[in-house]
N, C-alpha and C positions, 0 to 999 in steps of 0.2 A: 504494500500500500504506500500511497504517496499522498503528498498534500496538493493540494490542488485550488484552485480558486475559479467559483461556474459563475458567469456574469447573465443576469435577463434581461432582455429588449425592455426599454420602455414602453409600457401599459400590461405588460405581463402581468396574470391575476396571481395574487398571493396564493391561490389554489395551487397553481402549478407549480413555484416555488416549493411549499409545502409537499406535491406530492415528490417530486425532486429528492429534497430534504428523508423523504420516510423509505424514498426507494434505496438511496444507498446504505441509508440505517439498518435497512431490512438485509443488503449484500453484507455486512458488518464492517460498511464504511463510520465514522464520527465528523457531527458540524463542528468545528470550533472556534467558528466567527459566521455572524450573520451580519450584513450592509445593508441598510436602508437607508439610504438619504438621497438629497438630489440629483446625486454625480451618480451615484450608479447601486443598483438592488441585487443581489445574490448572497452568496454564501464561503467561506474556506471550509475545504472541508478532505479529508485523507480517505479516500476512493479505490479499496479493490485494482487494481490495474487492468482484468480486464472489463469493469464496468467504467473505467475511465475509458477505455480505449473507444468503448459502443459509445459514449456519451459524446465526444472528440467527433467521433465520423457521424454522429446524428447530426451535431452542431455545423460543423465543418461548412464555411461557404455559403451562413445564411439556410441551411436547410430545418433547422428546430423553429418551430412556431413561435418558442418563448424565450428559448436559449441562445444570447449573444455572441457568447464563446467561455470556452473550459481553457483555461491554461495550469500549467505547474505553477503553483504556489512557492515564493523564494523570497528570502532574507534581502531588504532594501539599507544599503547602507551609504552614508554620507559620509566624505573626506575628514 
């Protein structure tokens, strides 16, 4: 498993987030950061790698309904 951070299109219904949220829970992924605010709604969260991998090609190119894009999740550091 790896960390990962899943971003949603703006108007995506909190439904879908949540059901998101309960599907990887249910692979024995864990959230460990939720974003709400202006700039952008999703989740970090440490994802199974092959349920990351399905989530990646669902997203990939604009093709998820509500899913903006999955990237790896990584330490941001300043000089």
């Amino acid at each position: 498993m790896k960390p990962y951070m899943v971003i949603f299109r703006d108007g995506a219904p909190q439904a879908s987030i949540d059901a998101q949220i309960a599907d990887i829970e249910g692979k024995g992924g864990k959230v460990t950061h939720k974003y709400n605010s202006s700039i952008m709604r999703g989740f970090a969260a440490t994802i199974p790698d092959d349920h990351a991998q399905t989530l990646r090609a669902v997203s990939e190119g604009g093709k998820h309904e509500h899913i903006e894009y999955i990237e790896p999740d990584s330490e941001v550091r300043t000089q």
